[in-house]
N, C-alpha and C positions, 0 to 999 in steps of 0.2 A: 230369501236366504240371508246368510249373517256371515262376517266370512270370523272365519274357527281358527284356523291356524296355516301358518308358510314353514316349508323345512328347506332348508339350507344343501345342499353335499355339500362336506369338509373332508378334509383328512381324518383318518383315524385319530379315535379320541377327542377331536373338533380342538384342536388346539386353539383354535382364533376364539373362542369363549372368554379367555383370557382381555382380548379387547373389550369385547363387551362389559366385562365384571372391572375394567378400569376406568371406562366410561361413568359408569355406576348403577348398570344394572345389577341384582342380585338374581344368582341364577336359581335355580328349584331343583326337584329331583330328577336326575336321568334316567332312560328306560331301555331296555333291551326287547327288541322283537323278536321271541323265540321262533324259530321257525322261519323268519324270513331272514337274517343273515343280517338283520343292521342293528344298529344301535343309537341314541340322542343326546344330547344334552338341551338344559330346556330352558327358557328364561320368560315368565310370564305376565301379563297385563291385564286388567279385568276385564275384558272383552277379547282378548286375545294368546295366544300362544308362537312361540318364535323358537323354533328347532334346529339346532346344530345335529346334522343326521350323516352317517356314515357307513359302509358295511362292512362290515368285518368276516364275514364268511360268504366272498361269492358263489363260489357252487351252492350254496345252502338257497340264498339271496336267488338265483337261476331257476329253481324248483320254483317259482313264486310268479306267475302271470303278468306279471304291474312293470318289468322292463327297469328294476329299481337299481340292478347291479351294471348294467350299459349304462344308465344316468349318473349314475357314481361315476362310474371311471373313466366316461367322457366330460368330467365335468364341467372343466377348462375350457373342450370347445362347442360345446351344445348347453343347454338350458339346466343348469344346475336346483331348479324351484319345483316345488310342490305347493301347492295350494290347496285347501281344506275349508269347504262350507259347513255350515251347519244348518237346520229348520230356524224360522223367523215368525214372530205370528201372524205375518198377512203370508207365507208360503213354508210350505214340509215338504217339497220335492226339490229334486236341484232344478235348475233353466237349461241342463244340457245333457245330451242323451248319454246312459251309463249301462254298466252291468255290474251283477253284485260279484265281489270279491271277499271271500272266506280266510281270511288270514288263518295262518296255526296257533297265533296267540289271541284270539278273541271265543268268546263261550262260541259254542254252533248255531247260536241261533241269533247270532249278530253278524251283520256282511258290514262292507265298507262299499259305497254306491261307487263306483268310479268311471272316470269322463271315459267316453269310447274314442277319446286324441290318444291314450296312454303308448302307446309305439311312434308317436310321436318325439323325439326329444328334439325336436327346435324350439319346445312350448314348455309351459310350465306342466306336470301332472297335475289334474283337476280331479278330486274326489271331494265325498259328501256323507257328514254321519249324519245320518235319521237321528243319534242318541247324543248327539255334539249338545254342550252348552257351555256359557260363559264359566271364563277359570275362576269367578269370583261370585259364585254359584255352587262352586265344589262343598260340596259336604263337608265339615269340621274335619274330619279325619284325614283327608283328599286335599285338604287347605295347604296353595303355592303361596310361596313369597310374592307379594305384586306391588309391595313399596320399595322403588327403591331411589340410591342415593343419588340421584341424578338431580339436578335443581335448576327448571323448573320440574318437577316431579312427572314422569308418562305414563297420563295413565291410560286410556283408551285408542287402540287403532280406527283413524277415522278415513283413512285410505292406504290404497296402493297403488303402486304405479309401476310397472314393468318397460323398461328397457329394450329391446329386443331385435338383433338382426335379422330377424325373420320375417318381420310384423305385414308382410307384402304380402305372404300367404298365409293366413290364421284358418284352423280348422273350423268347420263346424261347429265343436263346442267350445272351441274360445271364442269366438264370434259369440256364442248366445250368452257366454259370461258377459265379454265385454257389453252385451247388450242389455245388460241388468245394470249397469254403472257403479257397480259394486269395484270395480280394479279399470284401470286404462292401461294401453300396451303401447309404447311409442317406437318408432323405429330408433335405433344407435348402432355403435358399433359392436359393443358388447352386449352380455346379457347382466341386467343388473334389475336391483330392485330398490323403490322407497317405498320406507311407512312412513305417512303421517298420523301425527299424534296429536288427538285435543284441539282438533278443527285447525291446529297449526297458526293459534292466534299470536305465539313468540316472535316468529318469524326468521328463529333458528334453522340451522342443517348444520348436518356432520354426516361425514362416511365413514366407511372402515377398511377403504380400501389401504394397500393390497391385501389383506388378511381374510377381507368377506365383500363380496360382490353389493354390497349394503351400504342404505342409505339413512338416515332419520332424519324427519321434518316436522318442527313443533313449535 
C-alpha cells in the first residue's frame, strides 16, 4: 500500500486553511460530498493529499455508516484523523480488514474499502481506494497546485506519525497498519499528527498549533 491522503475535522469552512496558505502552501480545489453531509478544503503534494474536512449537514452526514458526524463533533476530545491508502505495485489490498462502503457521491460501481475500527474514534478512520493514485499523476484536466511557496520547497510525504492517547489499546486494524511501517502511533497526551517531508534531510519542524492538531517535518 501507499498512503493516499489524511483529513483533518475543522470547523466549518476549515478556517485554519488560512495558516496553511501563510505558511506557503498553495491550496487546490475544494470538494463537496453530496450525500454524505461534509465538505473539504484541499492542499496537495505529489504523492500526497492533506484535507481540511467538516460537515456541514449532520442528519444528512448520520444516514452514512462511516460514524463521520460523531467524529466531527467530538473532535476536541477523540481522534479527529482519517487516513487514506491507496494500491502500491508490490500490494492492491489494504493490510487491514474492511467492508465496502457506497458513498452517494461516487458512480455505483465504485466503494471506498474501509477499516472495520470505523466506530472506533479513539483511532484515526482507516480506509482504502482500489482507484487512489498519486495527485501528480492526475490527468491534465484534474492537475492540483503541488508547487508551492514554502522554501525549501515539499514535495513528497515520506512519513507519519500519530500522537495518541490511546495508543495502549490499538485495534485490530491499526495494529496491522502499524505493522506495514507505513505510519507509527506513539502514546501523548493529545491526539496529534506529523508529516514528514522529503526524507526530512533539513532538519526543520513547524506546527500549527492551536489552529490544527499539525505538524511538519522536513
Amino acid at each position: 500500500m501507499e498512503l493516499d491522503h489524511l483529513f483533518i475535522c475543522t470547523a466549518i469552512d476549515a478556517p485554519a486553511a488560512k495558516t496553511l496558505r501563510e505558511f506557503g502552501l498553495v491550496e487546490g480545489t475544494p470538494n463537496t460530498h453530496l450525500g454524505q453531509g461534509s465538505a473539504n478544503r484541499r492542499f496537495f503534494f505529489r504523492n500526497f493529499m492533506l484535507e481540511l474536512l467538516w460537515v456541514h449537514d449532520v442528519e444528512e452526514a448520520r444516514t452514512q455508516p462511516i460514524h463521520l458526524a460523531d467524529r466531527w463533533l467530538q473532535r476536541h476530545t477523540h481522534c479527529p484523523f482519517g487516513l487514506c491508502l491507496r494500491p502500491s505495485a508490490s500490494r492492491q489490498t489494504p493490510a487491514f480488514p474492511t467492508w465496502d462502503y457506497h458513498p452517494p457521491y461516487l458512480p455505483s460501481h465504485l466503494s471506498i474499502q474501509v477499516g472495520d475500527n470505523i466506530a472506533n474514534l479513539a483511532e484515526p478512520m482507516l480506509f482504502f481506494l482500489a482507484f487512489g493514485h498519486r495527485p501528480d499523476r492526475n490527468l491534465p484536466e484534474k492537475q492540483q497546485p503541488l508547487d508551492h511557496h514554502h522554501r525549501p520547497s515539499l514535495q513528497e510525504v515520506t512519513r507519519i506519525a500519530f500522537t495518541s492517547p490511546s495508543f495502549n489499546a490499538p485495534s485490530a486494524a491499526l495494529q496491522a497498519l502499524i505493522a506495514t511501517q507505513l505510519i507509527t502511533v506513539e502514546p501523548g497526551d493529545r491526539h496529534e499528527v506529523t508529516l514528514g517531508f522529503d526524507h526530512e534531510t533539513q532538519g526543520q519542524q513547524t506546527h500549527f498549533f492551536p489552529h490544527l492538531p499539525l505538524r511538519f517535518s522536513w
